[in-house]
BAKOLFI-140960 format. One record per residue (C-alpha): y, x, z; residue in three letters. Coordinates in steps of 0.05 Angstrom, whole numbers, plus 32768, in hexadecimal, padded with zeros to 4 digits. Example, Ala and Ser with C-alpha at 12.3 -4.5 7.8 and 13.67 -1.06 7.14 Angstrom:
7FA680F6809CAla;7FEB8111808FSer;
//
This chain:
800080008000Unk;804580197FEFUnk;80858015801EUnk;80CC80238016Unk;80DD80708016Unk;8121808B8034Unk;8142807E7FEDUnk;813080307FE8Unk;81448026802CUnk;81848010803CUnk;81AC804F8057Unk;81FF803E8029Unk;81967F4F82B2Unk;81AA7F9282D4Unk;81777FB582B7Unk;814A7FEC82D0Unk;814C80158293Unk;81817FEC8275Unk;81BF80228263Unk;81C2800A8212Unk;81FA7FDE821AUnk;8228801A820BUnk;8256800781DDUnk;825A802B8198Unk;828980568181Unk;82968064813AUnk;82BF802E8128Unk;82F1804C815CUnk;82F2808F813FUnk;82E9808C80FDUnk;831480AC80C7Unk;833E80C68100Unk;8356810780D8Unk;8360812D8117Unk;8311812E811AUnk;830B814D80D7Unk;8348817C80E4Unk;831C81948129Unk;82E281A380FBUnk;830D81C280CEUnk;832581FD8101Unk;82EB82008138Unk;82BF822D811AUnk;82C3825F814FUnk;82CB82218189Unk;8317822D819BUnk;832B81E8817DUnk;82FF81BB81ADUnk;830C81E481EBUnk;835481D181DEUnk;834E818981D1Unk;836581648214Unk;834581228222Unk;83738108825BUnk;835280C1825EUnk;831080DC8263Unk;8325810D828EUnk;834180DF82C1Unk;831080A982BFUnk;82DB80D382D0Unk;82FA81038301Unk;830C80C38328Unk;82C980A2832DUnk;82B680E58350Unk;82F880ED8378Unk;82F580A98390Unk;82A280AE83A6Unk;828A80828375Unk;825580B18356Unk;823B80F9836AUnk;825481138328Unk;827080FF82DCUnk;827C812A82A9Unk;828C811E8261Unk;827D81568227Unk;82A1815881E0Unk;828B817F81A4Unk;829A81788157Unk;826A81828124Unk;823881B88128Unk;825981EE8157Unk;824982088195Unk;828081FC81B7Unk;827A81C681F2Unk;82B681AC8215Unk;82A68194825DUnk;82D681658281Unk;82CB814882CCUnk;82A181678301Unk;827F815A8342Unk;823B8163836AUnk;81F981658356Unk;81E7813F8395Unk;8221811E83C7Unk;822581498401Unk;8208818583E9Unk;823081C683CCUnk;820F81C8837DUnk;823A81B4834EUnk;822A818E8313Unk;823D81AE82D1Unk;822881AC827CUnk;81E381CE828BUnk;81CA819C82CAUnk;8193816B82C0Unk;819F812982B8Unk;816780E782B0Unk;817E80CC826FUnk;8154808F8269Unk;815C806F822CUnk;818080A2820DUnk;814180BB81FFUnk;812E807881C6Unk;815D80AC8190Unk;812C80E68199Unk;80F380BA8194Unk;8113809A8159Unk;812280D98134Unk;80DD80F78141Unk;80C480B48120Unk;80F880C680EAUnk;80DE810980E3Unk;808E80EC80D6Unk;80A580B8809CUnk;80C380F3807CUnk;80888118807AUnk;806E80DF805DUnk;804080CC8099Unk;8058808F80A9Unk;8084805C8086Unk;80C080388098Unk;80A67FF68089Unk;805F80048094Unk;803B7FD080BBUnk;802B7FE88104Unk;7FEA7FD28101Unk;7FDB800880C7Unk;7FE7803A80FCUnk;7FCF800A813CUnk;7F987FDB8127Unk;7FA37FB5816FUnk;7FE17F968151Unk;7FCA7F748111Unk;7FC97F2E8129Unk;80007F2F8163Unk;80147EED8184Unk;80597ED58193Unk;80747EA681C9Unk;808A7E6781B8Unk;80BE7E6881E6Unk;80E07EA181F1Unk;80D07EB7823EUnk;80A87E7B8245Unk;80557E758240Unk;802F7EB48234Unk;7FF87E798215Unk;80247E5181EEUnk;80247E8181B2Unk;801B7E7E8162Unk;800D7EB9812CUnk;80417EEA8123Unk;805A7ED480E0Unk;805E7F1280C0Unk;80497F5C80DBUnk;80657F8D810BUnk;808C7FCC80DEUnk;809F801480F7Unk;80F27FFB80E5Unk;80E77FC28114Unk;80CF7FEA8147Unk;810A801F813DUnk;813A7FE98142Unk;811F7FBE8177Unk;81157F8B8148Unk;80C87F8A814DUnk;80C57F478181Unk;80AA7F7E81BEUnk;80C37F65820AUnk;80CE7F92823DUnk;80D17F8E8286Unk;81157F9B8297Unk;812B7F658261Unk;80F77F26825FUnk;80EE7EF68299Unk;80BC7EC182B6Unk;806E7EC78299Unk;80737F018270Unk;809C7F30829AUnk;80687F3082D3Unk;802F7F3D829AUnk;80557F748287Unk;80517F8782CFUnk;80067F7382D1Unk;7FEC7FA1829BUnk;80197FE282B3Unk;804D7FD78270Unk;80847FFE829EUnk;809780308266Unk;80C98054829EUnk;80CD806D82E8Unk;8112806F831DUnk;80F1808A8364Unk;80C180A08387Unk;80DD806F83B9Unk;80CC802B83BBUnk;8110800983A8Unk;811B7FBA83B9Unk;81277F918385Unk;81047FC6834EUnk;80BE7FB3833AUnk;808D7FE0835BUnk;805F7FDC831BUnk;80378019830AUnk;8034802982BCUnk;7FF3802C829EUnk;7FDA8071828DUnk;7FDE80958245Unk;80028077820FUnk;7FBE806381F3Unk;7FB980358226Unk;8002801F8228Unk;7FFD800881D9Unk;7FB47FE681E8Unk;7FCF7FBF821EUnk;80137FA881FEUnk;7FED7F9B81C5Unk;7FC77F6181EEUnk;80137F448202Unk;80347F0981D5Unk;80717F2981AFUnk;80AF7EFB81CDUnk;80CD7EF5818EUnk;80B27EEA814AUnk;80B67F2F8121Unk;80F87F4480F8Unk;811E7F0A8115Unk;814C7F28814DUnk;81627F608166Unk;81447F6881B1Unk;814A7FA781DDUnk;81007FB981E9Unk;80C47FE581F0Unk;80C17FF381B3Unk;80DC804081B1Unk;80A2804F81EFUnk;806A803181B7Unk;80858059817FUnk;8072808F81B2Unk;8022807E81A2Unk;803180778159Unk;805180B98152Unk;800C80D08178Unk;7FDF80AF8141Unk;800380BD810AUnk;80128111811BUnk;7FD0811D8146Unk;7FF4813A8176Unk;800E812881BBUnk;804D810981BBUnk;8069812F81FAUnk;8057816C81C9Unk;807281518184Unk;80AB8149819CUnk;80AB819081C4Unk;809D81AA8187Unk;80B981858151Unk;80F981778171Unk;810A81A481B5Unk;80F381E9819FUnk;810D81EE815AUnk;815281CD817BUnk;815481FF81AAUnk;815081C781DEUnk;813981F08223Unk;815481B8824EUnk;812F817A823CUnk;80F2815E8267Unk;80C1812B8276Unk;80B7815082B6Unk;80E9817A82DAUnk;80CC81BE82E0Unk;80D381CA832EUnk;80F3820E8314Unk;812B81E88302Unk;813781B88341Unk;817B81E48357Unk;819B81C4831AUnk;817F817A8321Unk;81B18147832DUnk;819A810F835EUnk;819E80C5833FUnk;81BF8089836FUnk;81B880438378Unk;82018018837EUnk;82067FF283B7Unk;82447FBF83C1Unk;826B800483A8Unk;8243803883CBUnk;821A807183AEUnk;81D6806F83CAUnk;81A380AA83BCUnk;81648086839DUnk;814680C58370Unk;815680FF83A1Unk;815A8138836EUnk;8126816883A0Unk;80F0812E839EUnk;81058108835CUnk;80C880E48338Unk;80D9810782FDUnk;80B18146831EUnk;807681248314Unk;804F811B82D5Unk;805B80D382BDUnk;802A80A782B4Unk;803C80B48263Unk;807180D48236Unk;80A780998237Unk;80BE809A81FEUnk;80F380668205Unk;811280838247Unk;80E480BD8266Unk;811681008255Unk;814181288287Unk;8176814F8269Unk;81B5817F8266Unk;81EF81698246Unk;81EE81AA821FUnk;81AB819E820FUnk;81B2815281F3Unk;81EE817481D3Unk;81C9819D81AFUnk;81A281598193Unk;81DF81428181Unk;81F18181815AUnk;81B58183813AUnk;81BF8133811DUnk;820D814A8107Unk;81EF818880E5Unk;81BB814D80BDUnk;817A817480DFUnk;819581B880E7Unk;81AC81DC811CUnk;81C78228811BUnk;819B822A80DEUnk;815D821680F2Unk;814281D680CCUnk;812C81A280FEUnk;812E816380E0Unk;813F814F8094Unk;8181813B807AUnk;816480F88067Unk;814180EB80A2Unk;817580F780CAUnk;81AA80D38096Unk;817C80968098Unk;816B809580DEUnk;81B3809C80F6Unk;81CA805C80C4Unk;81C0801180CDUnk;817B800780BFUnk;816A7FC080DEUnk;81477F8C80B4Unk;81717F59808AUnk;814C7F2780A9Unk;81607F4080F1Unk;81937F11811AUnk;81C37F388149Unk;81ED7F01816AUnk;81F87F0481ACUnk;81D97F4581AEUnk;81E77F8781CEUnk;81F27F9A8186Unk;821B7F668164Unk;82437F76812FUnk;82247FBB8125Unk;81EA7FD68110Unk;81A77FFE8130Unk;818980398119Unk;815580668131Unk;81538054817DUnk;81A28052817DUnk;81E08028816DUnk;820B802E8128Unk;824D80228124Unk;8270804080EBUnk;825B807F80E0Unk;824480928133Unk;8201808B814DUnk;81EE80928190Unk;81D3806481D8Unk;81D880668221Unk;81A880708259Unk;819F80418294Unk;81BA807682CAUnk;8200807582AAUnk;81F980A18279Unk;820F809B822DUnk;821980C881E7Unk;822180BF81A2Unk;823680EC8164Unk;826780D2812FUnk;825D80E380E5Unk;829B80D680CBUnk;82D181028103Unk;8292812B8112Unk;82A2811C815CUnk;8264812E8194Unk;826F810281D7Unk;824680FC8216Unk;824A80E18255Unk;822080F58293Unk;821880D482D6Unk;81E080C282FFUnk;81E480788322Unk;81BD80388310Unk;81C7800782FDUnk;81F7801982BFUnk;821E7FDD82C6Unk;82337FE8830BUnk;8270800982EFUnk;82957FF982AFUnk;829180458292Unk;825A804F826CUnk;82758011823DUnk;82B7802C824FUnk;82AC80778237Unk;82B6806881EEUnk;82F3803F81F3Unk;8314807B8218Unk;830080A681E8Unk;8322808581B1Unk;835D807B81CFUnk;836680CA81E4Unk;834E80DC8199Unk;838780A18184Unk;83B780D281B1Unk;83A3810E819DUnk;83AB80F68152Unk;83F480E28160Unk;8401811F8184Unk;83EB8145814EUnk;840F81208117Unk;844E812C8140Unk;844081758146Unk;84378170818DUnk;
//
């Protein structure tokens, strides 16, 4: 059977691991010449270490000064250079003298669905899987899936997917996958039941966070979804799922390789990525931030970074919201997607994989609505807006890299949940309107 290739595709509740509502940001910089004129002079860095972000910069330095959070920073880059501008500051861990800074480890949560995404890119370029290849090609299990009749209703009151499962609908969330931190009533607690918990927070048992242990191996993980009605017929709306965590067994099946280790591999090594974990090597504890819970205000340890779940070996790779990383070393991702798969001149990705993944590539049949997403479009595990591509993670944090100003931007934080505080939506808006300044300043010669 023949599917589309890359040049017949189009490419012209508080939740747990919630942290994708982050607002995109492309429409807000794009064609802003002061972007290109940066690029223009920062080959050897000077240009972004003198670009001031005073709205960033005082946002975030106040959420530390006034308690609110342990630490914030925000990093800037443009295009492919090295050169990382750090703004804001504070403490790895409240009370304690380490200071957080661009090479400290953060839990990024679902900031990790892009790197699944792009690995998923990288095997339809090699021509091992397709974008609109069924699922069940590659997963048998899900051939004949089931989907509720109501939406969060009966898990028994189903009928026949009316059409199949694709590797785009999966990318996009657009496949008609729940997930536990979105769906309610029946199907949430089977979820629950069968270990679908594609994500950890503590070691500590934490009231009003389901105590559900995930199932082990991603084998088992797609098996037992597998066995779950879809909540939403297939290619019909766009639905924040679990969908990124199963393309973590696909890439498995389809490479023959472990997808912790594709992705080490494929993605980390050849990115020069040194900083990037499923578990946090206890060799690199001292620069572990700690992650807090946000009560009526108050920053409550509930990940303490000397006995944090993530220095355990999860129950599987999560490959919707399993990595820990540095901003400098999720820069370096983000480098690596402005530079169309290269980075410092080492091939890592192709330029069409990465031009298609990084491009609206939802279904025409998909409904967006009263989505997270609408108005925009979805690409490879992220939001796209206009030329930027990028998602947040549920512990505050947020980045995305715009093709058209050639702007990298990151935020990094560590308290759940991510809509405690305004920011992380926030973040892009401020960085517009200190790019909007720094444009007039410039056109005035200031």
């Amino acid at each position: 059977m023949a599917y589309r290739t890359f040049e017949e595709a189009n490419i012209s509740r508080r939740g747990l691991l919630r942290g994708g509502a982050m607002a995109g940001a492309g429409a807000m910089l794009a064609g802003m010449p002061l972007g290109r004129a940066a690029l223009a002079h920062n080959h050897g860095g000077a240009a972004a270490h003198s670009m001031a972000w005073p709205g960033v910069t005082k946002e975030v330095t106040g959420y530390v000064a006034e308690g609110k959070v342990a630490n914030m920073l925000a990093t800037f880059g443009w295009g492919t250079s090295d050169a990382l501008q750090t703004v804001g500051g504070g403490k790895l861990t409240i009370g304690q003298p380490a200071m957080a800074d661009a090479d400290s480890l953060y839990r990024i949560y679902s900031m990790t669905k892009p790197v699944t995404g792009m690995a998923t890119m990288m095997l339809i370029d090699d021509g091992k899987l397709g974008l609109d290849q069924p699922l069940a090609d590659i997963l048998p299990a899900y051939a004949n899936m089931m989907v509720q009749k109501t939406y969060d209703g009966s898990i028994t009151d189903v009928v026949l997917a009316e059409r199949p499962i694709t590797i785009r609908q999966l990318l996009t969330h657009t496949a008609g996958l729940g997930y536990g931190i979105i769906q309610k009533g029946p199907i949430k607690d089977e979820y629950e039941r069968l270990g679908l918990v594609p994500g950890q927070v503590s070691r500590i048992p934490i009231p009003g966070i389901g105590r559900a242990k995930p199932v082990e191996g991603l084998a088992n993980f797609a098996d037992r979804l597998a066995e779950v009605p879809l909540v939403l017929q297939p290619g019909t709306k766009w639905s924040y799922s679990v969908s990124l965590d199963l393309l973590g067994r696909v890439i498995e099946v389809a490479s023959g390789q472990d997808f912790g280790a594709f992705l080490q591999d494929n993605i980390f090594t050849p990115a020069g990525m040194t900083s990037t974990y499923f578990t946090v090597p206890e060799s690199e504890v001292g620069r572990f931030t700690t992650n807090y819970g946000i009560l009526n205000g108050t920053p409550l340890p509930i990940d303490p970074a000397a006995a944090s779940i993530y220095l355990d070996q999860p129950a599987f790779a999560f490959g919707g919201a399993g990595l820990v990383s540095s901003p400098r070393d999720y820069d370096r991702f983000l480098r690596m997607l402005l530079g169309y798969g290269k980075i410092e001149g080492t091939r890592v990705m192709g330029e069409l994989a990465v031009r298609v993944g990084t491009r609206n590539i939802l279904p025409s049949t998909v409904e967006t609505a009263g989505t997270w997403i609408e108005g925009q479009g979805f690409g490879a595990g992220g939001r796209v807006t206009d030329g930027a591509f990028g998602w947040g993670g549920a512990a505050g944090t947020a980045a995305f890299c715009d093709f058209k100003s050639g702007l990298r931007a990151q935020l990094y934080t560590q308290y759940m949940p991510s809509d405690s505080y305004p920011i992380q939506n926030k973040f892009p808006e401020l960085v517009r309107a200190d790019m909007a300044a720094m444009m007039g300043g410039a056109a005035t010669g200031e």
